[in-house]
N, C-alpha and C positions, 0 to 999 in steps of 0.2 A: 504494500500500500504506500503511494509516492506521500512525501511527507513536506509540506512547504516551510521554508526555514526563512523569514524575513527579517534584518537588523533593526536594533532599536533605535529609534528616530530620536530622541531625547537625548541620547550619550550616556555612557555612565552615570553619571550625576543626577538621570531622570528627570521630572519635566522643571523642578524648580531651577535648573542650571539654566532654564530660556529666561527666566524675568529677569530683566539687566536693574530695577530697581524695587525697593521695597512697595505693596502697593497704598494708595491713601489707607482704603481702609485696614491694613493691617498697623498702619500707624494709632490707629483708634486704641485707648488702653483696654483693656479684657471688661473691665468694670463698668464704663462707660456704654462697652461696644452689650455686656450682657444685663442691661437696663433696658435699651432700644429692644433687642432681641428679645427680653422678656416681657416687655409689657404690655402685651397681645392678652396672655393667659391672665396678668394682674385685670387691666380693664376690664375683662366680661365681670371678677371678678365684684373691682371697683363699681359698673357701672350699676350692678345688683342695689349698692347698697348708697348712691349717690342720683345726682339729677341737674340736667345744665337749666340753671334759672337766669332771669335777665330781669335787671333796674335798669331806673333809668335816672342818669346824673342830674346835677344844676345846669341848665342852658349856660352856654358862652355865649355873648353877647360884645361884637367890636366893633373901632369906627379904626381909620387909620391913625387918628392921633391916637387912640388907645391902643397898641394892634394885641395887645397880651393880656391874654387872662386866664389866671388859675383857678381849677374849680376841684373841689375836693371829690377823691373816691368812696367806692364803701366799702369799708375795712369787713366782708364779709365772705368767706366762701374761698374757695381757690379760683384765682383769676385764670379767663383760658382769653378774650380780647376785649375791645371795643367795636362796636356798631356806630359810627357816626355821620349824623345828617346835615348838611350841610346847607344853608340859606341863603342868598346873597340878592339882593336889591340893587344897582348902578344905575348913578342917572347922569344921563349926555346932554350936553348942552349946546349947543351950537352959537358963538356967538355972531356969526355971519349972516347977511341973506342969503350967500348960494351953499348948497351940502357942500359939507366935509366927510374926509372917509380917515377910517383909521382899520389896524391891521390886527389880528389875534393871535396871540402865542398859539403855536398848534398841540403845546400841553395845558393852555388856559381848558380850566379855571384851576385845574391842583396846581398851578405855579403861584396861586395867593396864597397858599397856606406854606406859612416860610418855616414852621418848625412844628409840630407835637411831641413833648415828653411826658413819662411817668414814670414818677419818682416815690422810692417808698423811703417815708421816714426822712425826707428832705435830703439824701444823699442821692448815689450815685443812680441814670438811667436805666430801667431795663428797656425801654425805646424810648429814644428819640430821630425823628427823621422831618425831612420836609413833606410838603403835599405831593410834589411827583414819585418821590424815594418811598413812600408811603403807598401810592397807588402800583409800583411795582413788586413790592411784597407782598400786597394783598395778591395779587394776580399771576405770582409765580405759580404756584402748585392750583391753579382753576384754566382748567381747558377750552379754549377758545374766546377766553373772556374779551381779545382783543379784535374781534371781528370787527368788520365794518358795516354801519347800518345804515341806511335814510330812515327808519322808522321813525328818529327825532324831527325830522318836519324841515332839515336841513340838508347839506352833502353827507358824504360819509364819515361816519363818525361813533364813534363807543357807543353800547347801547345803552337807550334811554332808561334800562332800568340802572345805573350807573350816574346818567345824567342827561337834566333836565333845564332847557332854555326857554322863555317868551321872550320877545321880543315887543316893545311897543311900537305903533301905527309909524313914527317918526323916524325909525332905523329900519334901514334895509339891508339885506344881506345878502352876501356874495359868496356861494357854497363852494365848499372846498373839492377840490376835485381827486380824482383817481392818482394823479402826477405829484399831488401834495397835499394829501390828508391832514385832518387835524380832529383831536378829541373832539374837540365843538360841532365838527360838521361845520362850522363857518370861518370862511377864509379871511372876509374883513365888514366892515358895517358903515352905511354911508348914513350917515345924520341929516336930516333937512334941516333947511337954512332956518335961522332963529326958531327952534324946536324947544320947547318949554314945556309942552305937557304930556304926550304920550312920547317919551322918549326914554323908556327905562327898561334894563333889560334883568330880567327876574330868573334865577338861577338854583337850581337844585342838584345837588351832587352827592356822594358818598365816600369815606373812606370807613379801612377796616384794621385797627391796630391790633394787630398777632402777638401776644406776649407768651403762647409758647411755639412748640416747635410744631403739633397740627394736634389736630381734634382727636387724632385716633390716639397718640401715645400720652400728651399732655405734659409733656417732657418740659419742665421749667415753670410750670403753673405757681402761680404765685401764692404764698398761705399767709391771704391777709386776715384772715378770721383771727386775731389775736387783737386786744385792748390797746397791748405798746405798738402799734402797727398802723400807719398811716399812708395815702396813696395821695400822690398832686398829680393831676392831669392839669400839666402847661400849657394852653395853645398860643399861638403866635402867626400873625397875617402879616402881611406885607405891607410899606408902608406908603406906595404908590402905586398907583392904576396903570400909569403911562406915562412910557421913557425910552430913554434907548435900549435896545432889544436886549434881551437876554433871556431865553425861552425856559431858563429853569424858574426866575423870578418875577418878572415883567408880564403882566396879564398883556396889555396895549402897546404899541410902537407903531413907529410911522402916521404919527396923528395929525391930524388936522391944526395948523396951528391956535384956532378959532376955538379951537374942541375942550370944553372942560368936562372931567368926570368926579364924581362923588359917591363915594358909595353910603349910599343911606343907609343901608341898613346889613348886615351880617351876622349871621347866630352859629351855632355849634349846636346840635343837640345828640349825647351821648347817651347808648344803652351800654350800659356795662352785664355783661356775659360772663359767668361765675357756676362750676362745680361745687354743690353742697360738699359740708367736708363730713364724713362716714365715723363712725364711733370708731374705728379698729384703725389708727396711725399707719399700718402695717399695707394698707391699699392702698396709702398715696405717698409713701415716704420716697418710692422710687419717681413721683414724679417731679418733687419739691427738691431734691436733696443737689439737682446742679440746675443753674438759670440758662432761662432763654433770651437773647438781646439782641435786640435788634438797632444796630448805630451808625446812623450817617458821618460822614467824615467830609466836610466842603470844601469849596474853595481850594481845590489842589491844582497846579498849574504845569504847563506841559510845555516849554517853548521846542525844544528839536523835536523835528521828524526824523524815520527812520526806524532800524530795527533795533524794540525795544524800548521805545522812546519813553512813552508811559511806565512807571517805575511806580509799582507800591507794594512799600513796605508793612505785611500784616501784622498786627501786632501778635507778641505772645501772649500763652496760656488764656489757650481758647481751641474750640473745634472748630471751625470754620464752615457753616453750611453752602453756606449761599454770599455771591459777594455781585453786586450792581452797579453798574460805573453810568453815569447819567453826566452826559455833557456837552457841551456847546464849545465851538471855536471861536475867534478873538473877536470874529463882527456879531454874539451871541445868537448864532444857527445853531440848531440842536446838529448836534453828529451825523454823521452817516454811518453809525456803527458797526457796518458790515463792510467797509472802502479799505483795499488794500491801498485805493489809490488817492484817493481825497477823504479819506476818514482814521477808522481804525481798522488795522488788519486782523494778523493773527493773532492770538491770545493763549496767553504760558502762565502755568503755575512753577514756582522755580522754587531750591531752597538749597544750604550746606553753600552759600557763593555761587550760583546759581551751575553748579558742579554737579547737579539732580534736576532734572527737569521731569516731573512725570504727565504733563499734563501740556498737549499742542493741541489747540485748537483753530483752524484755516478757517477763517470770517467767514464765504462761502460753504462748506462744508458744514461750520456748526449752526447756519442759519437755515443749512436744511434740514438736520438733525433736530433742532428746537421745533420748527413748525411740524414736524412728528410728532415730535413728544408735547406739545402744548396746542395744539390744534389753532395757532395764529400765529402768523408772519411777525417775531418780534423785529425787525428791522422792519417796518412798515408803518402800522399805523400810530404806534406808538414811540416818538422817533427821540434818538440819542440815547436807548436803552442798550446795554448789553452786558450780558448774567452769562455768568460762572456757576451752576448748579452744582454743587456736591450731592445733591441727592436724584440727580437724572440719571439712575443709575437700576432702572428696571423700563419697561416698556409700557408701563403704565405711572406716572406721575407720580399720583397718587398711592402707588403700592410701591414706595421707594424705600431705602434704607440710608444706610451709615456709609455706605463702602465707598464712597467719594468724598464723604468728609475729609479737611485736611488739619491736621494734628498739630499747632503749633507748640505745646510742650514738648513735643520731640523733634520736629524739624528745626534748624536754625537758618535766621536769616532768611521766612519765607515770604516769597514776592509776588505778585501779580504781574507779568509784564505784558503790553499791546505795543504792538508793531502801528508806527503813525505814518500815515502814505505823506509822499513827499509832495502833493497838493494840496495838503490838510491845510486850515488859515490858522497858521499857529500866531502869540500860545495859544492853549487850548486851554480851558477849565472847567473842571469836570467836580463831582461830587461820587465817594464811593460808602455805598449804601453795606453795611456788612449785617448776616442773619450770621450768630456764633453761640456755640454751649459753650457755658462756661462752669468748672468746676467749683461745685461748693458745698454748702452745711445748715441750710435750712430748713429744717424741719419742725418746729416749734410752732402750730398753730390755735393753740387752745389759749385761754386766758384771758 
């Protein structure tokens, strides 16, 4: 009987002599890494003997001269986000007889909300971010949230359950097109001439602040049910309508010189969203015992093009989920985030002196790789985003894990680098948005 003898493919050494480096997720500590892995079996548990309840906070209420206002949490339950509704009233004025027109950030209106944090006990953030860096958080791990609609009454544009525009008799509008979308669905608004009374444009939006790491593990949930335990929800708007561009901060550009704007009115209204906490410590210790955080890092500047040009430095002692680089070039155009050749190219996770690179991402390639995995064109409708998932790391979003986390207690010197094409309008300045665990010890919610 003829007997087929075939050589081993692997070498001596077998299959682990092919991985030239360690991979993220075996960088994840054991303890860390068997928390995530176990708290499938805890949750059915948990969810037995617990229930996701919702209040609803103090309104925020702002004008531009005031643009910040603290409004306290409830110290009750374990935190898992915020639900928040957004208001906003603008009125245009025209001082002229003949229209004026003026232009719209194509991420207006989350480029007014210049900051949200929450802080327990008056120290350190477990989020804080702005309104754009905010609206890509909520919308990294939710599938196809960034399609494009007319059903807002406009061009293309996010959907209206998202957001929400009137316009009064006095402004007209110029819908944004297929070649340059914008959340709003409107590209600019032409005001008639000496417009006084139906001139206001009345605005409803939403964001969703994540203070753990998702609904199913609960990983970082906060245990404010304690008396010495205190939450500040910070918010903060911006402190001009219209200016010169800059599409992370600037609702308005290109205005009319005639053009005055006022925002009458603006509110905030917050549901806070809270896990009852279970008599037996023992079902949610795993989820309290290391934080979830979510921090923007602004105003970073970029002048060379070229490979590598983009440099950041992440910080240590932290997991690193998810990191979001949101930016505009020197005349404040949102990015091209996918341009090897007038934007951003390719994208490296690098560490050890950038002596380990495990992580090459080709702009092209991973923009076609995302809109698989996210069911929407992130280089599209939502422009100047682009995300480093550590957790894109199964075929379904949503049933993702750890094994792309990147491990800053044991890599040294780990970086972020993007490749800047050499038509980019440098500098460039950008804001990087970080989702990170971080190790800790709180477990103390009684009292």
């Amino acid at each position: 009987m003829p007997v087929s003898i075939q050589s081993n493919p692997y070498g001596p050494a077998g299959a682990t002599a092919q991985q030239p480096v360690t991979p993220m997720g075996g960088l994840t500590p054991a303890d860390i890494q068997a928390i995530v892995e176990q708290l499938t079996p805890i949750q059915a548990r948990f969810r037995q003997a617990s229930t996701f309840l919702k209040t609803d906070l103090n309104q925020a209420a702002f004008t531009l001269a005031a643009p910040q206002v603290v409004t306290n949490g409830s110290s009750v339950g374990l935190a898992v986000r915020l639900i928040t509704e957004w208001n906003a009233v603008i009125t245009v004025v025209n001082g002229a007889t003949a229209a004026e027109v003026f232009s719209l950030s194509p991420l207006f209106p989350w480029n007014m909300i210049a900051n949200t944090q929450v802080s327990i006990n008056g120290g350190a953030a477990t989020f804080s971010a702005g309104g754009v860096a905010t609206l890509a958080q909520m919308l990294r791990k939710r599938k196809g949230c960034v399609d494009s609609y007319t059903s807002g009454g406009y061009g293309l544009a996010i959907s209206p359950a998202l957001l929400r525009i009137t316009l009064g008799a006095s402004l007209t509008p110029t819908n944004a097109t297929i070649a340059a979308p914008k959340l709003s669905g409107i590209a600019s608004i032409s005001v008639a001439g000496s417009a006084t009374a139906t001139n206001t444009m009345t605005l409803t939006w939403y964001t969703i602040e994540n203070l753990v790491l998702d609904k199913d593990s609960l990983l970082g949930a906060l245990p404010l049910q304690n008396q010495s335990t205190s939450v500040q929800v910070i918010r903060r708007i911006v402190t001009a309508l219209a200016g010169t561009r800059n599409d992370l901060s600037m609702p308005f550009y290109t205005a009319g010189a005639d053009l005055t704007f006022t925002l009458t009115s603006c509110t905030a209204d917050t549901t806070y969203e809270f896990a009852s906490v279970p008599a037996d410590p023992n079902l949610y210790a795993p989820m309290v015992r290391n934080s979830f955080q979510i921090i923007e890092q602004t105003n970073n500047v970029v002048t060379p093009t070229g490979a590598a040009a983009l440099r950041y430095n992440v910080p240590s002692n932290m997991y690193l989920v998810a990191a979001h680089i949101l930016g505009v070039d020197t005349n404040g155009l949102a990015l091209n985030a996918f341009s090897a050749a007038g934007g951003l190219g390719n994208m490296m996770l690098a560490y050890n002196a950038q002596t380990v690179t495990p992580v090459l991402l080709h702009g092209g390639r991973q923009r076609a790789d995302q809109f698989l995995t996210y069911g929407h064109d992130m280089g599209y409708q939502f422009q100047g985003w682009r995300l480093w998932d550590g957790e894109d790391t199964s075929d379904t979003i949503n049933a993702s894990d750890n094994m792309g986390w990147l491990d800053t207690y044991s890599a040294a010197n780990p970086q972020i680098l993007v490749d800047v094409g050499v038509g980019a309008a440098v500098p460039l300045n950008y804001n990087l948005l970080r989702e990170a665990v971080i190790a800790g010890a709180v477990t103390q919610v009684g009292g």
